[in-house]
N, C-alpha and C positions, 0 to 999 in steps of 0.2 A: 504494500500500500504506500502511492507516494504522494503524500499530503503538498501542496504548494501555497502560498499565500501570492496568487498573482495583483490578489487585489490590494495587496500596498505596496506595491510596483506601478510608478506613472506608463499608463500606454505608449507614449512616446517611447519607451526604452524595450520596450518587448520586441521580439525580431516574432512576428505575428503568425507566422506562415508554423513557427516552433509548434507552435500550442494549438493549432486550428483544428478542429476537429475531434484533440486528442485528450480533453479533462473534463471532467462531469463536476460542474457545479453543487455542491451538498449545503443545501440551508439547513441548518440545524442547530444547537446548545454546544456549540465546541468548547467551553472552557468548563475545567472541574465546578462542579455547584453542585445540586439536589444528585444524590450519586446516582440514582436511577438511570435518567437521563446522558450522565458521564459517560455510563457502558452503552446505553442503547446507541449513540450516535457513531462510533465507532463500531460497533455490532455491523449498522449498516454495513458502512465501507466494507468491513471486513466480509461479508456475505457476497457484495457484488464482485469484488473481488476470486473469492475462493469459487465462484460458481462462473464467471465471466469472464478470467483472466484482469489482468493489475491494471488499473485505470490511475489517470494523474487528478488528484482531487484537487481541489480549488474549495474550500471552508469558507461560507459564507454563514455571517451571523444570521439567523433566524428573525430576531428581533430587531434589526438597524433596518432602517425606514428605506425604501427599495428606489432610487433616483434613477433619471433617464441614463443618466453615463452607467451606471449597474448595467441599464438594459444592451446600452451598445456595448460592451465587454462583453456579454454573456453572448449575445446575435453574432456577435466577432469571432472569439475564439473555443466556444465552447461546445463540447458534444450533445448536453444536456443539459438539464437541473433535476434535481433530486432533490424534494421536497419530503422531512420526518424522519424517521417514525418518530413517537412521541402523541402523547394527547392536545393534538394541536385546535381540535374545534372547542374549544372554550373562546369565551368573549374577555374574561376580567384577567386573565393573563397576558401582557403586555396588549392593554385596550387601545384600538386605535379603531377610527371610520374608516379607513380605505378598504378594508376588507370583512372587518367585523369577528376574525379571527387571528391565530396568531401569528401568522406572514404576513408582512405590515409593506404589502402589493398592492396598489389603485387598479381597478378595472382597467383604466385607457391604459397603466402599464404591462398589464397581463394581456391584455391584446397585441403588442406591441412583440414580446416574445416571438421570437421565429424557431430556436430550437424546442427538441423534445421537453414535455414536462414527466415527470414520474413521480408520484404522489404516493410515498412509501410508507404502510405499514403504520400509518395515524389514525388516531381515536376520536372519537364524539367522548366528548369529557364533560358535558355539562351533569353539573350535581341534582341529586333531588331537593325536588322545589326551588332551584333556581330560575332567576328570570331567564324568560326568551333570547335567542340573539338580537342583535340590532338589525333594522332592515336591508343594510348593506348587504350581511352576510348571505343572504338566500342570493342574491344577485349575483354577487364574487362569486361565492361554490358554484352556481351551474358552472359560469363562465371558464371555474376553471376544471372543473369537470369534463367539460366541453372541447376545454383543449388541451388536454393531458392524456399520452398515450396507453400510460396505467395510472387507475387511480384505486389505492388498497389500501382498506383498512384493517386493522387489527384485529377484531371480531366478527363476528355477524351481529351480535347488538346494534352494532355504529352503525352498521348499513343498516339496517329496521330505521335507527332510530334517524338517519339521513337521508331517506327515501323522501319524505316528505316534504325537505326543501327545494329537489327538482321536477326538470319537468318529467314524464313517463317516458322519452326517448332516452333521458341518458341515464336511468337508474339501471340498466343493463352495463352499463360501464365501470360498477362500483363491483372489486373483485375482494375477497377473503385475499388478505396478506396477514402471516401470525407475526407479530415484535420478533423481527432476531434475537429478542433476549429470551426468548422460549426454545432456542437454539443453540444455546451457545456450546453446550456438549460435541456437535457436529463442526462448531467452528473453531475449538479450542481444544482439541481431543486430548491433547498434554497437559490441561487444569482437573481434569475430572478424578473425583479423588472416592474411594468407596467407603468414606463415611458413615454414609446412610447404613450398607449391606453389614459393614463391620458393628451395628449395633450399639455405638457411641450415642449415648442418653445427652446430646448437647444440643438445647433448641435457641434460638433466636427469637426474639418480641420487635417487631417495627410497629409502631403507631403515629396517627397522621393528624394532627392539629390545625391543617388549614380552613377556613371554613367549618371553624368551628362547632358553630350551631347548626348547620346544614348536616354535619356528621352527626350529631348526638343529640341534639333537640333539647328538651327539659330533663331525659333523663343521665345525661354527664356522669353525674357521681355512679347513678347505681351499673350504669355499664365498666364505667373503667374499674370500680369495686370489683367488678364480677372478674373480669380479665384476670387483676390480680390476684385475687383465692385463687382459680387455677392456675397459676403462675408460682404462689406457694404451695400449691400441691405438687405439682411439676417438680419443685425443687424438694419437698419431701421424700418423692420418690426416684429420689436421684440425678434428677435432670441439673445440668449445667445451664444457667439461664445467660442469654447474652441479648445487652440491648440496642437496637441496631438505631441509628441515629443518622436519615437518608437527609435530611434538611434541618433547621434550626427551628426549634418548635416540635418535633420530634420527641424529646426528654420529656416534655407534662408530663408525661405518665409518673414521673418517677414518685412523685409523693403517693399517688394510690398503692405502690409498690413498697415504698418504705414505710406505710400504714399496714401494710400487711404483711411485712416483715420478712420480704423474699430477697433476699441474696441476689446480684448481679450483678453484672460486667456491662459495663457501657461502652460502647464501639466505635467512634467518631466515623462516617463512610462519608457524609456529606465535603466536597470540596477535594476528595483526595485522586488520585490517577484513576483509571481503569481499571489498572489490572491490580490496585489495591482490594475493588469492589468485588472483584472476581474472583481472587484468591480463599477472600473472608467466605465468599458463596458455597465456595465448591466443597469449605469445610465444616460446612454445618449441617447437618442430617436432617433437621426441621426448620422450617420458619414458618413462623405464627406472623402473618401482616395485615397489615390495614390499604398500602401502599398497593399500586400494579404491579411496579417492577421488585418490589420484596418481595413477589410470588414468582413472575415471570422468572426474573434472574434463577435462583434457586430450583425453578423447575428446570429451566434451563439447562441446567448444571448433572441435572438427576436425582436430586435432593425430594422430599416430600414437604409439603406444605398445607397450613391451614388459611383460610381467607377469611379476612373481619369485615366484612362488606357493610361498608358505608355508604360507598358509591358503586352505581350497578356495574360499572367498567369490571368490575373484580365477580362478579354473577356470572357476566358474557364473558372471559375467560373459562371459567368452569363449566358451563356449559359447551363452550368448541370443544372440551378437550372431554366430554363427557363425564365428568367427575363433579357435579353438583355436592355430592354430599362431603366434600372437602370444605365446602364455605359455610359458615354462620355469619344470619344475617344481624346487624346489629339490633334490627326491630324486635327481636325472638327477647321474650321472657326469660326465659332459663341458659343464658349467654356461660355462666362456668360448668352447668351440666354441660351442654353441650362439648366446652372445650376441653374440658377432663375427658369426656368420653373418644374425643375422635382422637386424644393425645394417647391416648390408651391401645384404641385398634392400629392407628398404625405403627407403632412398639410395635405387636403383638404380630402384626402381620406386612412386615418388612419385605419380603420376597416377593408377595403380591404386588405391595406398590410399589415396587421396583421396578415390575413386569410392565405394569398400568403407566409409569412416566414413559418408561423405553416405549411403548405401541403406541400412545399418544403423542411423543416427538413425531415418532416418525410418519406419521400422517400430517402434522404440521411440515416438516421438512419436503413431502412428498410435492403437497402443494404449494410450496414456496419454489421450489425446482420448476414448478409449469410454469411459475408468473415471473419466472428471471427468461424463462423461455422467451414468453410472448413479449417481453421488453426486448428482448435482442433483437427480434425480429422487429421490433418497431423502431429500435434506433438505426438500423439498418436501412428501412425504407425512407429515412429523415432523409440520409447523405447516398 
């Protein structure tokens, strides 16, 4: 993979004919921050790469406001753009009108584009009982819908739940793409560690404090209570608790925890390298999250996991992968039965869900192999 920064290089100095045709522009979070995100956006690369031979990247911020000189560089010298993955259809994450979500592109400059677009492996991230989008956004997404030669998202939820912004011509256009971080076993075959199989009682806690009230409503205390009794149970019966800390804001939990007097390791993951986030994954046999990619990653890996579904993103994951009864929902009454019990069956039955990650990758991988297919084929008929 070979990363370039063409664009703090004046055009004037570029020998043009170099680069024509030969780097795919990646808008997306390149610098360490919420860790998720850190591994997912190199996941990318690294997928297009390992399945399409080594392409020259060109890193484009995601969120830096998209000027006509962008457009002419990109028209200029580039093969593509590559837009995600990430849950990029939220409004209140870097808010702006030109698009109404978080590629901060004007319609007259998304018309403007002349090379391929590839719309990779992004989510519908609106929370429950969150406001609507702004009206821009129905407009932008057909448009760029309309001109993008894959446009995948991450679930089948997102597509449900994005049907309804377009018109009925182009909702045929919206293709199943899983996060490369539900991959990363296939892309990293030298991290994967047998943790899990080897029977190591050491789980992981992620929990998500943004949008706070929209996660937990009026009952806050008695869910996070609940969490932590089985989290001292956990640790009664042996378990190694470790708290994994994807973004700032992250730690709240810890007073519910040291109310209930559970012993743990707190983990800093937010801000650090990639292959920090990757390492800590691969060696942890469970993860208990609230987060996407505290699940995705870690499945990724071949690890087991349970899901604290706040946000349906985390539903429509267990679902593609057929494994519903992996997740509790935060609405459920009985939140520590619940999680003592499923921390229980998969202890107890390891070899199974070992079986269950391995044939659920590999069905995500099957169909990530068609949809790099049908890109080739479309960057091919661009030039």
């Amino acid at each position: 993979m070979r990363n370039l920064k063409i664009s703090d290089i004046p055009l004037v100095k570029l020998p043009i004919e170099m680069f024509k045709g030969k780097y795919l522009a990646h808008f997306g979070l390149h610098k360490p921050g919420n860790a998720g995100d850190t591994l997912l956006f190199l996941a990318v690369r690294k997928l297009f790469d390992q399945t399409n031979g080594s392409y020259y990247w060109n890193l484009e911020q995601l969120w830096d406001e998209i000027t006509d000189k962008t457009i002419k560089r990109l028209n200029k010298i580039s093969k593509g753009i590559v837009i995600g993955g990430g849950g990029l259809l939220l409004k209140d994450t870097n808010p702006n009108q030109k698009s109404g979500w978080q590629w901060s592109c004007s319609i007259e400059q998304l018309k403007q584009i002349e090379v391929p677009i590839i719309v990779f492996a992004i989510g519908y991230n609106r929370f429950r009982g969150q406001n609507d989008f702004d009206p821009v956004f129905q407009e932008h997404i057909q448009e760029t819908v309309r001109r993008s030669i894959f446009f995948g998202l991450r679930n089948h939820g997102s597509i449900r739940s994005l049907k309804p912004y377009l018109d009925s011509s182009l909702v045929q256009k919206l293709n199943f793409q899983p996060c490369p971080t539900t991959l990363l076993s296939y892309l990293y075959p030298e991290k994967v560690d047998n943790c899990f199989e080897d029977g190591k009682r050491q789980l992981t806690l992620n929990m998500s404090f943004d949008r706070r009230q929209l996660r937990f409503g009026i009952r806050e205390d008695e869910i996070l209570t609940s969490i932590a009794r089985a989290m001292k149970w956990a640790m009664q019966e042996g378990w190694e608790i470790n708290l994994a800390i994807h973004c700032p804001g992250d730690n709240n939990i810890e007073p519910w925890l040291i109310q209930e007097q559970v012993m743990f390791r707190k983990v800093e993951l937010g801000g650090k390298p990639a292959q920090e986030v990757l390492d800590f994954y691969s060696k942890m046999p469970l993860t208990i999250g609230m987060r996407g990619h505290s699940q995705m990653i870690p499945f990724g890996m071949g690890n087991a996991i349970i899901s604290l579904i706040s946000h349906d993103k985390l539903a429509y994951f267990l679902e593609d992968i057929n494994h519903t009864e992996w997740g509790i929902d935060l609405k459920s009454q009985d939140i520590e039965e619940q999680l003592v019990e499923k921390i229980k069956v998969i202890d107890e039955q390891r070899s199974m869900v070992k079986m269950q990650i391995i044939n659920a990758q590999k069905i995500l991988w099957n169909t990530t192999v068609q949809n790099i297919e049908m890109i080739k084929i479309g960057l091919k008929e661009y030039r």
